[in-house]
PDB file of N, CA, C and O in Angstrom:
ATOM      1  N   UNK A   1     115.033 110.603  52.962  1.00  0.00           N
ATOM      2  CA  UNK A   1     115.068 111.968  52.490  1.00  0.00           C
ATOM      3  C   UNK A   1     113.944 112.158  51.467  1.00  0.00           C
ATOM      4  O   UNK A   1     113.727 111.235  50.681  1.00  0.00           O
ATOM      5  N   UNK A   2     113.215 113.273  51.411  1.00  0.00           N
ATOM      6  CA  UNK A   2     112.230 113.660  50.839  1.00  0.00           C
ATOM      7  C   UNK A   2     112.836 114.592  49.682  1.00  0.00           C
ATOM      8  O   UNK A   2     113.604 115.479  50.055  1.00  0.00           O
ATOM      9  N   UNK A   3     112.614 114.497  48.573  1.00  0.00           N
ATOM     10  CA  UNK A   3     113.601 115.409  47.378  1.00  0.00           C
ATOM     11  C   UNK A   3     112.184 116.216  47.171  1.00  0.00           C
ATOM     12  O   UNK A   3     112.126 116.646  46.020  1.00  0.00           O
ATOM     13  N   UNK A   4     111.162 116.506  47.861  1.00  0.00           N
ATOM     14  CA  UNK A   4     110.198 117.533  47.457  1.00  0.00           C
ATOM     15  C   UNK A   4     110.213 118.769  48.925  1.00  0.00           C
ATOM     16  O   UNK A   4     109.531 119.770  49.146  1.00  0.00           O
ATOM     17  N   UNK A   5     111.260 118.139  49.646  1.00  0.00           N
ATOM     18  CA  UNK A   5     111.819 119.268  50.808  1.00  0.00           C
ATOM     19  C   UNK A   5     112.986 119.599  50.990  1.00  0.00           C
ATOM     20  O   UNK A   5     113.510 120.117  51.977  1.00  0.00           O
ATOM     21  N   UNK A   6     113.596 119.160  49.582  1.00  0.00           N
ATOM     22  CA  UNK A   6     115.311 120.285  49.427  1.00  0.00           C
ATOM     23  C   UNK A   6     114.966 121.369  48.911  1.00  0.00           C
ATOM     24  O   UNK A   6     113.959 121.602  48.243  1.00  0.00           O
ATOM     25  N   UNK A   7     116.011 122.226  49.290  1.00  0.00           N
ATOM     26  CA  UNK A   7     116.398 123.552  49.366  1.00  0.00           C
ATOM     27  C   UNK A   7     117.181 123.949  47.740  1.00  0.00           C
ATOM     28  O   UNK A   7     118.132 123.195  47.533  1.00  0.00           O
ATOM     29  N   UNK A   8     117.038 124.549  47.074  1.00  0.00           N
ATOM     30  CA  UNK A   8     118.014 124.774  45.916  1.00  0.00           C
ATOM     31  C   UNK A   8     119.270 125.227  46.463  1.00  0.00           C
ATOM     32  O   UNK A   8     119.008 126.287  47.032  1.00  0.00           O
ATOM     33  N   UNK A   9     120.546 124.963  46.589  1.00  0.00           N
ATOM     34  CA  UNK A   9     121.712 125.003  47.018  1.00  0.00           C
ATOM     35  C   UNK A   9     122.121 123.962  47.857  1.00  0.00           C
ATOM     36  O   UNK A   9     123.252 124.047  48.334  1.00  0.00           O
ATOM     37  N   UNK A  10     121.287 122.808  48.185  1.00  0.00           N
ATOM     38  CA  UNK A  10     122.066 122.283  49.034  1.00  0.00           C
ATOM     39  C   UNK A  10     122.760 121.103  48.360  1.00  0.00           C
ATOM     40  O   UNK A  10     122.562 120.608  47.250  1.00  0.00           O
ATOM     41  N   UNK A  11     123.801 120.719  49.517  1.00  0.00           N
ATOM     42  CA  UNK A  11     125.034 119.532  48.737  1.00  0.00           C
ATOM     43  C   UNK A  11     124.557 117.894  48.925  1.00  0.00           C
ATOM     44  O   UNK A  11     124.628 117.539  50.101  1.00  0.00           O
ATOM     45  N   UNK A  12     124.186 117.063  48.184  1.00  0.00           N
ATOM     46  CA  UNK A  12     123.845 116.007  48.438  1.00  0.00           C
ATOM     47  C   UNK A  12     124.846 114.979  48.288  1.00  0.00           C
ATOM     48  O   UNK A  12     125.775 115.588  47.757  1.00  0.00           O
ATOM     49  N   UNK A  13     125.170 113.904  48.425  1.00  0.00           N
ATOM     50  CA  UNK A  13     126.364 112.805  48.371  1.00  0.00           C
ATOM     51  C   UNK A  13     125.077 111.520  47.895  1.00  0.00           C
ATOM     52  O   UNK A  13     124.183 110.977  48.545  1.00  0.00           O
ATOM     53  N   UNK A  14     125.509 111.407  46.530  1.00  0.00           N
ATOM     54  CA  UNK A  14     124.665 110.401  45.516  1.00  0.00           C
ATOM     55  C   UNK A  14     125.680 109.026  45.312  1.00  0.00           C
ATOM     56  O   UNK A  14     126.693 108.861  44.632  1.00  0.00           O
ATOM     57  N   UNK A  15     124.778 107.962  46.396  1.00  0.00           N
ATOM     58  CA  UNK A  15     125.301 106.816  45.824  1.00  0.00           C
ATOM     59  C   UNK A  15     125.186 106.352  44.151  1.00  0.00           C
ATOM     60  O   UNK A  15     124.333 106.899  43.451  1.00  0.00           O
ATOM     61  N   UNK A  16     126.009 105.419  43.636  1.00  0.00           N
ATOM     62  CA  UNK A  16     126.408 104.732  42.225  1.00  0.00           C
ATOM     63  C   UNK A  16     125.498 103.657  42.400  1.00  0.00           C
ATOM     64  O   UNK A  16     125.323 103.124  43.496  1.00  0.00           O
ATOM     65  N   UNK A  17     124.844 103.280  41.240  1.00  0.00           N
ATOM     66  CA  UNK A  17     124.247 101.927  41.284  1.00  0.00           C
ATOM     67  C   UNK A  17     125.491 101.021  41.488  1.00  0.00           C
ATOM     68  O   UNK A  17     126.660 101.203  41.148  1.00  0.00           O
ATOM     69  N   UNK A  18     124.768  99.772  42.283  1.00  0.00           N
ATOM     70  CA  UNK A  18     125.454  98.799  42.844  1.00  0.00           C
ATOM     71  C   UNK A  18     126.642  98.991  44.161  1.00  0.00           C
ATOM     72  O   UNK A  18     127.574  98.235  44.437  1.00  0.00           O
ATOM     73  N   UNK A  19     126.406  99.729  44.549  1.00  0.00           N
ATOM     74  CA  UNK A  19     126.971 100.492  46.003  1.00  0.00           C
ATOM     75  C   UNK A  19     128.774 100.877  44.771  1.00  0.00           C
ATOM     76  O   UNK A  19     129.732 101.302  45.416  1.00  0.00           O
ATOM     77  N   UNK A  20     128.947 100.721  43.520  1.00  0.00           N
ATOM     78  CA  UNK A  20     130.636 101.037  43.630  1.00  0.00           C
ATOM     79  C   UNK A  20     130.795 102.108  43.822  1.00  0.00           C
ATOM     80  O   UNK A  20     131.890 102.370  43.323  1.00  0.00           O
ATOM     81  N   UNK A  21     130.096 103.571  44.560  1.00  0.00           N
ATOM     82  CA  UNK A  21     130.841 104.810  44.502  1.00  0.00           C
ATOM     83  C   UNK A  21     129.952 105.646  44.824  1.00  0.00           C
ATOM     84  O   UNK A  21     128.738 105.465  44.731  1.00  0.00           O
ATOM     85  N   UNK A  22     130.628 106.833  45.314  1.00  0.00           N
ATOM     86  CA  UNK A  22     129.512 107.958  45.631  1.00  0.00           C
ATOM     87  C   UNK A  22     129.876 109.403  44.838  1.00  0.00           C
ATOM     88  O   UNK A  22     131.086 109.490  44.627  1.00  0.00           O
ATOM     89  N   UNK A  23     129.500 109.959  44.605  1.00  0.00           N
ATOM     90  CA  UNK A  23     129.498 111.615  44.109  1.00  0.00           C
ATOM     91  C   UNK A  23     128.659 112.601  44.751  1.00  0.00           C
ATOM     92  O   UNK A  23     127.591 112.585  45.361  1.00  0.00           O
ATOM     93  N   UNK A  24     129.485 113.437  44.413  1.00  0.00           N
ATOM     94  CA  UNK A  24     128.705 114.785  45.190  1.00  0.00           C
ATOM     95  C   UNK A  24     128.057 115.884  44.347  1.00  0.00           C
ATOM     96  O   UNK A  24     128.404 116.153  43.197  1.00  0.00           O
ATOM     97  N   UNK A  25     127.453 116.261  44.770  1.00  0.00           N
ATOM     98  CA  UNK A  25     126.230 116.875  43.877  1.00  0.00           C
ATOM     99  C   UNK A  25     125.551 118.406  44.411  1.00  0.00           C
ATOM    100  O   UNK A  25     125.712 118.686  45.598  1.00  0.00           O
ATOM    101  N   UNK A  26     125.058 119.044  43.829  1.00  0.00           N
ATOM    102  CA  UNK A  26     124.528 120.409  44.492  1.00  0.00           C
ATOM    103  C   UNK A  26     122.839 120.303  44.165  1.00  0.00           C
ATOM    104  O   UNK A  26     122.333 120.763  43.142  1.00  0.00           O
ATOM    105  N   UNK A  27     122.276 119.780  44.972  1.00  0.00           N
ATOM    106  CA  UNK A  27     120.799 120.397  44.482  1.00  0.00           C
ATOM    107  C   UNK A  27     120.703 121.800  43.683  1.00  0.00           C
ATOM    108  O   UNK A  27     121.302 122.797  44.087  1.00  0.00           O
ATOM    109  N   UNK A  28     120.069 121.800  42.762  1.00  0.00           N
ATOM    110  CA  UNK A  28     119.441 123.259  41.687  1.00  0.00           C
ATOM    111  C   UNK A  28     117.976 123.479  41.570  1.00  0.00           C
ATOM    112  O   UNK A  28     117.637 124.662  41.543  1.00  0.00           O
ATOM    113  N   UNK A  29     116.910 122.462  41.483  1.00  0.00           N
ATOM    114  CA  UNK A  29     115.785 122.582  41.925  1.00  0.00           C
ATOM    115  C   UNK A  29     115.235 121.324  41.558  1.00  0.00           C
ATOM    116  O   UNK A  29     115.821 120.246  41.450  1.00  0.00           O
ATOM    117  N   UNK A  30     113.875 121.632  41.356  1.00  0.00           N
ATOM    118  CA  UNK A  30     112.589 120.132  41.379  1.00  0.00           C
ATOM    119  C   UNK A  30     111.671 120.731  40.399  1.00  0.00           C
ATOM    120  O   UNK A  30     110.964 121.734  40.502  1.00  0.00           O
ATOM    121  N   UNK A  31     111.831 119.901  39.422  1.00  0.00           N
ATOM    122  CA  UNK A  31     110.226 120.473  38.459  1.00  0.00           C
ATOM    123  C   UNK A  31     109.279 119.108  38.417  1.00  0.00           C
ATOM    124  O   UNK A  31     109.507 118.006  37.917  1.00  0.00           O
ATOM    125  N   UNK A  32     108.192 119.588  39.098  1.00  0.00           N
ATOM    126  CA  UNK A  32     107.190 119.227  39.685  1.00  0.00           C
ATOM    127  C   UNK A  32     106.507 117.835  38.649  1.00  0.00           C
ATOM    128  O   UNK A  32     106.661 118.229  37.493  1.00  0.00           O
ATOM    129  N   UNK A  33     105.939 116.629  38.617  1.00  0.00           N
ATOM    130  CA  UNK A  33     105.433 115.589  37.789  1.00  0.00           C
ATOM    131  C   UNK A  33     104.102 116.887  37.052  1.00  0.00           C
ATOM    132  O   UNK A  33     103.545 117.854  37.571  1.00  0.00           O
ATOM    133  N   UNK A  34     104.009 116.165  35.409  1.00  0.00           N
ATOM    134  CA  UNK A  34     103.630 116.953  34.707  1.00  0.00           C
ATOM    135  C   UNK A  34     102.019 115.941  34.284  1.00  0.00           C
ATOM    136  O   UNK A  34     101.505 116.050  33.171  1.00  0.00           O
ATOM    137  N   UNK A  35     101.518 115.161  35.208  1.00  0.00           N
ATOM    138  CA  UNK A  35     100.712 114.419  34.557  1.00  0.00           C
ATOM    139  C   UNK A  35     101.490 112.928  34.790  1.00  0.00           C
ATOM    140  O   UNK A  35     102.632 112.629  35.139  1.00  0.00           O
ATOM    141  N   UNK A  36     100.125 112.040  34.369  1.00  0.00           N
ATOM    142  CA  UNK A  36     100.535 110.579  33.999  1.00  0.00           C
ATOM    143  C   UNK A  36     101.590 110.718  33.151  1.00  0.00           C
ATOM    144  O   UNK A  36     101.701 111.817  32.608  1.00  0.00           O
ATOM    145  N   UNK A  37     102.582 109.677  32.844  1.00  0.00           N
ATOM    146  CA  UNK A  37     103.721 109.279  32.701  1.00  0.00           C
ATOM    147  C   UNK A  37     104.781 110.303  32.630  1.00  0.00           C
ATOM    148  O   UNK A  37     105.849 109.839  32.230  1.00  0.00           O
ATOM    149  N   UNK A  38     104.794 111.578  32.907  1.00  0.00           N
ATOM    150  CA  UNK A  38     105.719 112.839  32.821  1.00  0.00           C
ATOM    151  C   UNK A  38     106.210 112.736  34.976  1.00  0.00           C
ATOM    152  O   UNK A  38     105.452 113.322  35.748  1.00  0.00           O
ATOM    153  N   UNK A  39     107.192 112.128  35.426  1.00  0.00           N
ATOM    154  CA  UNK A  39     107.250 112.137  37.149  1.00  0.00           C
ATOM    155  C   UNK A  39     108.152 113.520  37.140  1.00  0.00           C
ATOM    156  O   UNK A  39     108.685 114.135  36.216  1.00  0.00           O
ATOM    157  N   UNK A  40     108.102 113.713  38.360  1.00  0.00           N
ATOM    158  CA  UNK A  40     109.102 114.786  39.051  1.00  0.00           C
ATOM    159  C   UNK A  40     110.498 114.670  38.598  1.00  0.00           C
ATOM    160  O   UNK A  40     110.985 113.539  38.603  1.00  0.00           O
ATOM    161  N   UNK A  41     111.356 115.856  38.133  1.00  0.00           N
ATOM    162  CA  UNK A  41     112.939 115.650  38.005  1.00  0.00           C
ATOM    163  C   UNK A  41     113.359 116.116  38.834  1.00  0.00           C
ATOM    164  O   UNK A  41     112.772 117.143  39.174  1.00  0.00           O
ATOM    165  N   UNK A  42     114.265 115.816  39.455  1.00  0.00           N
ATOM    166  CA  UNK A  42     115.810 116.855  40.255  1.00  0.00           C
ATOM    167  C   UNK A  42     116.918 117.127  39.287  1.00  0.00           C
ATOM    168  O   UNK A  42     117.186 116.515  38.253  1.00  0.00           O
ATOM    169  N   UNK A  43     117.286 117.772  39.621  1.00  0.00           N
ATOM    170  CA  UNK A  43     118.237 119.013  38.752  1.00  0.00           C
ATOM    171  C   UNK A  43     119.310 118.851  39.723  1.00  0.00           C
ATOM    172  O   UNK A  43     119.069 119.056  40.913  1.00  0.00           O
ATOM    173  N   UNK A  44     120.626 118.455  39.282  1.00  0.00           N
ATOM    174  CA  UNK A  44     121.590 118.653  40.278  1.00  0.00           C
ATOM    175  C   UNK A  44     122.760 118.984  39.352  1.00  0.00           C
ATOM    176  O   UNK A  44     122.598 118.652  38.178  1.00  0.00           O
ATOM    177  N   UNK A  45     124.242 119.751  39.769  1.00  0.00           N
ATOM    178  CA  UNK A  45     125.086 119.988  39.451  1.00  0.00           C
ATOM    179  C   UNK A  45     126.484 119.571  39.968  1.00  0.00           C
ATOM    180  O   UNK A  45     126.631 119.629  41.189  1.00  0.00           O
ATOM    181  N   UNK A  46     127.230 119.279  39.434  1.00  0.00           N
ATOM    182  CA  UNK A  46     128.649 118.854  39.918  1.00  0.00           C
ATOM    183  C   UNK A  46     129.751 119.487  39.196  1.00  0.00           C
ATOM    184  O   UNK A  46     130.014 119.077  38.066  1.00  0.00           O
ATOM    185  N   UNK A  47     130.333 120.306  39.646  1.00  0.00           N
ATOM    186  CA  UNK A  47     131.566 121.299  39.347  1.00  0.00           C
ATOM    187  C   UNK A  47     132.569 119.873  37.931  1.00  0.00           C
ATOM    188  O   UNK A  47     132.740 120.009  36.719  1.00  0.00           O
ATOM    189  N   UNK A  48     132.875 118.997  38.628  1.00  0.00           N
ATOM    190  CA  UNK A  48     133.859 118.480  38.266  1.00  0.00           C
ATOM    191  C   UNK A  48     132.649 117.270  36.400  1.00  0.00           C
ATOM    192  O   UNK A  48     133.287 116.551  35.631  1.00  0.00           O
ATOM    193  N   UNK A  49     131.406 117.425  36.290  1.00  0.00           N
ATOM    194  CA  UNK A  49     130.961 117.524  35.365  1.00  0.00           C
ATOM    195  C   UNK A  49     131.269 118.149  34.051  1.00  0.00           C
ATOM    196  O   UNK A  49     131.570 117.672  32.957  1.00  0.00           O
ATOM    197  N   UNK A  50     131.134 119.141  34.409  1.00  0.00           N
ATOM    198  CA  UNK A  50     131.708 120.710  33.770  1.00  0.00           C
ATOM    199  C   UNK A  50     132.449 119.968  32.423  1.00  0.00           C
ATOM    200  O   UNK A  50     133.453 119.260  32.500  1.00  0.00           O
ATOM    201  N   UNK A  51     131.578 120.364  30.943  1.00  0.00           N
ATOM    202  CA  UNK A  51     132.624 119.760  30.284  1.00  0.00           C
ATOM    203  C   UNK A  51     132.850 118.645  29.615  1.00  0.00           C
ATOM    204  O   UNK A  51     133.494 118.446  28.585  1.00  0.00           O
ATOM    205  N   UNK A  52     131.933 117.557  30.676  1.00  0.00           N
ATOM    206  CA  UNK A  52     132.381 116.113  29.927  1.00  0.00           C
ATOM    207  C   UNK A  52     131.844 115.360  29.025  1.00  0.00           C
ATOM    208  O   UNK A  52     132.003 114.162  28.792  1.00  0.00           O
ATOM    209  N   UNK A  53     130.849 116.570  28.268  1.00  0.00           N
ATOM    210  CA  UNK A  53     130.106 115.661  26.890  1.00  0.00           C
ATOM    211  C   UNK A  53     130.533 116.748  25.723  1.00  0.00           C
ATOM    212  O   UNK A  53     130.213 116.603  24.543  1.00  0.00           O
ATOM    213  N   UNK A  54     131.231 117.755  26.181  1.00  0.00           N
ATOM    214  CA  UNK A  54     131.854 119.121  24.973  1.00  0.00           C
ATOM    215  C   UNK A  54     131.980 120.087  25.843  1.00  0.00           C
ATOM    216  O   UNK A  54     131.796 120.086  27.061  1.00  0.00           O
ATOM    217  N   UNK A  55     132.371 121.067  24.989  1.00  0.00           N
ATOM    218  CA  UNK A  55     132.632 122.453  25.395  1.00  0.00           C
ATOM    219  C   UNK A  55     131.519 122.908  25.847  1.00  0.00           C
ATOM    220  O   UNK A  55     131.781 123.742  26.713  1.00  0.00           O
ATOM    221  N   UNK A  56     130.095 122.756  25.668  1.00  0.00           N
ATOM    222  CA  UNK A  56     129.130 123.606  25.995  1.00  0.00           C
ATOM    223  C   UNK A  56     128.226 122.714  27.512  1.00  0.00           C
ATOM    224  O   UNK A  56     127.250 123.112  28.148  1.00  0.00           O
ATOM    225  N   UNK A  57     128.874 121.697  27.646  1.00  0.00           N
ATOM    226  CA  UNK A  57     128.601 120.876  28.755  1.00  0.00           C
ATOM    227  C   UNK A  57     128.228 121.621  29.798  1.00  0.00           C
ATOM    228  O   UNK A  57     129.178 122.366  30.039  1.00  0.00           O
ATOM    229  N   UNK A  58     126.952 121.914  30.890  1.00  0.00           N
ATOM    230  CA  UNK A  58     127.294 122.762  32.178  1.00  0.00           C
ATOM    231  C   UNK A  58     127.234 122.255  33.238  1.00  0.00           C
ATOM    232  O   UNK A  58     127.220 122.966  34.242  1.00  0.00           O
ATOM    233  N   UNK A  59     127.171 120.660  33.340  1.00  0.00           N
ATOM    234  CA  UNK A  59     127.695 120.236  34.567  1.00  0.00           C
ATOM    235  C   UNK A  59     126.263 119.783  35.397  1.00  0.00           C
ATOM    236  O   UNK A  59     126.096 119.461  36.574  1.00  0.00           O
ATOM    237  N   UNK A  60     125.493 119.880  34.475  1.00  0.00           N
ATOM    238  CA  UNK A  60     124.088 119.628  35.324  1.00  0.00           C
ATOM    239  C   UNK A  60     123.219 118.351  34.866  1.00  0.00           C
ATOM    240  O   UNK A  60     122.872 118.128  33.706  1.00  0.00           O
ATOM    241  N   UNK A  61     122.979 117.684  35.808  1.00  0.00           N
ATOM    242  CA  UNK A  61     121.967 116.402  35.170  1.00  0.00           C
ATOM    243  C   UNK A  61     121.091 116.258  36.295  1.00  0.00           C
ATOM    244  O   UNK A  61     121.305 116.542  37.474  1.00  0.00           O
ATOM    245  N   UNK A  62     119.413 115.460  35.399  1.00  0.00           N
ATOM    246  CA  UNK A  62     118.925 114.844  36.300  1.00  0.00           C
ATOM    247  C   UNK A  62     119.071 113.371  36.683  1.00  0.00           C
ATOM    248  O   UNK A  62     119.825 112.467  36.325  1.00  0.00           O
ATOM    249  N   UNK A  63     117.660 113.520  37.891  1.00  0.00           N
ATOM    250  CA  UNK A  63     117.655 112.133  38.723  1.00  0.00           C
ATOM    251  C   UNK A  63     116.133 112.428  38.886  1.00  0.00           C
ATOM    252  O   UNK A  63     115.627 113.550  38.933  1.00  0.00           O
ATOM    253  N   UNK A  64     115.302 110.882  38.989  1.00  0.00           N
ATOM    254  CA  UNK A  64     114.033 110.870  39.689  1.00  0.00           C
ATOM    255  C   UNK A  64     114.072 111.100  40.843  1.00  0.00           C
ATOM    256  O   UNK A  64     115.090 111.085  41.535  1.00  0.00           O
ATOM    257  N   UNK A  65     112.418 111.461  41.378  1.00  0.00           N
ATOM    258  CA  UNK A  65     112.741 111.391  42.891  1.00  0.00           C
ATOM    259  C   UNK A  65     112.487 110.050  43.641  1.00  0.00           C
ATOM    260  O   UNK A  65     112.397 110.033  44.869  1.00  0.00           O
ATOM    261  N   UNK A  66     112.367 108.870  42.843  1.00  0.00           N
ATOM    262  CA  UNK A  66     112.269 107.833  43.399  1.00  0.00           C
ATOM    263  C   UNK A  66     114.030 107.371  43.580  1.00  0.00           C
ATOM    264  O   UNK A  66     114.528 106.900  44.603  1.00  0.00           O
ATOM    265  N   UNK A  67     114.737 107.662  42.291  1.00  0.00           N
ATOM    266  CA  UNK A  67     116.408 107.260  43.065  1.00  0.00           C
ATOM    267  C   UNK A  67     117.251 108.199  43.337  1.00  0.00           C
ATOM    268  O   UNK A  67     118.461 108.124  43.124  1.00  0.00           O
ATOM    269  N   UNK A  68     116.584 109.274  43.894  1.00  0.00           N
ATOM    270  CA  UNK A  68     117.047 110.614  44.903  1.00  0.00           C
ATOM    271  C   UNK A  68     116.978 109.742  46.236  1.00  0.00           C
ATOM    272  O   UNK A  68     117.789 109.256  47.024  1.00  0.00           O
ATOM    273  N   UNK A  69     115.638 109.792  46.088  1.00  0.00           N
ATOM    274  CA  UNK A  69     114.887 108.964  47.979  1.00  0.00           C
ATOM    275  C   UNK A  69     115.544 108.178  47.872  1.00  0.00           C
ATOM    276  O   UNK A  69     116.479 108.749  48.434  1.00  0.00           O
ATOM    277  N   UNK A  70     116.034 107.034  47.556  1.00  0.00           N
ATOM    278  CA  UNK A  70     116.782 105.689  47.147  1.00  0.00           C
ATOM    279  C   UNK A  70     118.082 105.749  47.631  1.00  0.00           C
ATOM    280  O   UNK A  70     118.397 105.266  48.719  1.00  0.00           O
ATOM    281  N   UNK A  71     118.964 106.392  46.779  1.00  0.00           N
ATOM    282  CA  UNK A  71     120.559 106.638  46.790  1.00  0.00           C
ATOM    283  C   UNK A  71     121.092 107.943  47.346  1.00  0.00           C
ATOM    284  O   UNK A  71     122.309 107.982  47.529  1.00  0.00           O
ATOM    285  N   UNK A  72     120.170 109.328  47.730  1.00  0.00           N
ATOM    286  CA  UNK A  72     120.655 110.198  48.161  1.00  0.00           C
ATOM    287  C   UNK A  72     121.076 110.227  49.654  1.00  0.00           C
ATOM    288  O   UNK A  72     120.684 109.430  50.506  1.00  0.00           O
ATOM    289  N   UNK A  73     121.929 111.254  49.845  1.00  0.00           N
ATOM    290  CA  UNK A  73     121.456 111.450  51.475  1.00  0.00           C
ATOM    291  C   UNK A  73     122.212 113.182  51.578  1.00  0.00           C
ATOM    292  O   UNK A  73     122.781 113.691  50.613  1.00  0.00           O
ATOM    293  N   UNK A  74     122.097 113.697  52.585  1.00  0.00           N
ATOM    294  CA  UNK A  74     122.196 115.114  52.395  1.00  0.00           C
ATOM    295  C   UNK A  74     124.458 115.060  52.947  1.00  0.00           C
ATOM    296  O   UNK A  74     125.126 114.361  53.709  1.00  0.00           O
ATOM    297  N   UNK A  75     124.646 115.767  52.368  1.00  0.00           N
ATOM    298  CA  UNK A  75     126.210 115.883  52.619  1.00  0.00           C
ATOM    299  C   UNK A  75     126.381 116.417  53.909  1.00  0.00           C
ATOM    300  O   UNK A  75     125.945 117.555  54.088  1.00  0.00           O
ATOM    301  N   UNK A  76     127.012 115.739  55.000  1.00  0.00           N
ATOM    302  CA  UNK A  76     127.379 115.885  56.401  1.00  0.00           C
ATOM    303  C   UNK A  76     126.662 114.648  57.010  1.00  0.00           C
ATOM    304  O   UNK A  76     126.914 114.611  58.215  1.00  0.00           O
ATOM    305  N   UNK A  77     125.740 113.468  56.564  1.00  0.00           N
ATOM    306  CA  UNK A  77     125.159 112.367  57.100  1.00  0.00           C
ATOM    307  C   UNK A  77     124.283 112.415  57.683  1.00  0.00           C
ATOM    308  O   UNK A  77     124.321 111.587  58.594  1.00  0.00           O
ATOM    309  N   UNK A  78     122.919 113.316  57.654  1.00  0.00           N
ATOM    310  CA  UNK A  78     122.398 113.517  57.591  1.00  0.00           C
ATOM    311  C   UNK A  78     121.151 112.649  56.591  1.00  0.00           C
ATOM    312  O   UNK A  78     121.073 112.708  55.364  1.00  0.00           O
ATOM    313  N   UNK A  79     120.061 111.695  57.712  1.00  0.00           N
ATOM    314  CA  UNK A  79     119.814 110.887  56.272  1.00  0.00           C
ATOM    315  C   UNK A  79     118.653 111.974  55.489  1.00  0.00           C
ATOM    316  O   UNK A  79     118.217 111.708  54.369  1.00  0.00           O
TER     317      UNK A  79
END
């Protein structure tokens, strides 16, 4: 999977380091590498996030796109 040809809305299923687990995730977008040592982020969201560092928590974190390509795959199995 290429994380510089997702779609903003789509559902991805993110393996856990060391294969223990998977989560599900919503693509939100890609902000682009900014220069030497600044790489590409993904932006993803998970409903059940919501929350879990305080009240103002919104459920959104990144990932590189090297362990997007790595551990992602698109939700329905789809690699």
């Amino acid at each position: 999977m290429r994380p510089s040809h997702l779609k903003p809305g789509t559902w991805l299923v993110i393996r856990e380091d060391f294969g223990t687990g998977e989560y599900r995730a919503r693509f939100e977008g890609r902000t682009p590498a900014q220069g030497k040592g600044r790489p590409a982020v993904n932006h993803l969201f998970n409903p059940e996030w919501v929350g879990l560092s305080g009240a103002d928590d919104c459920g959104a974190a990144t990932i590189s796109d090297y362990e997007l390509a790595r551990r992602g795959r698109l939700l329905g199995g789809r690699p």
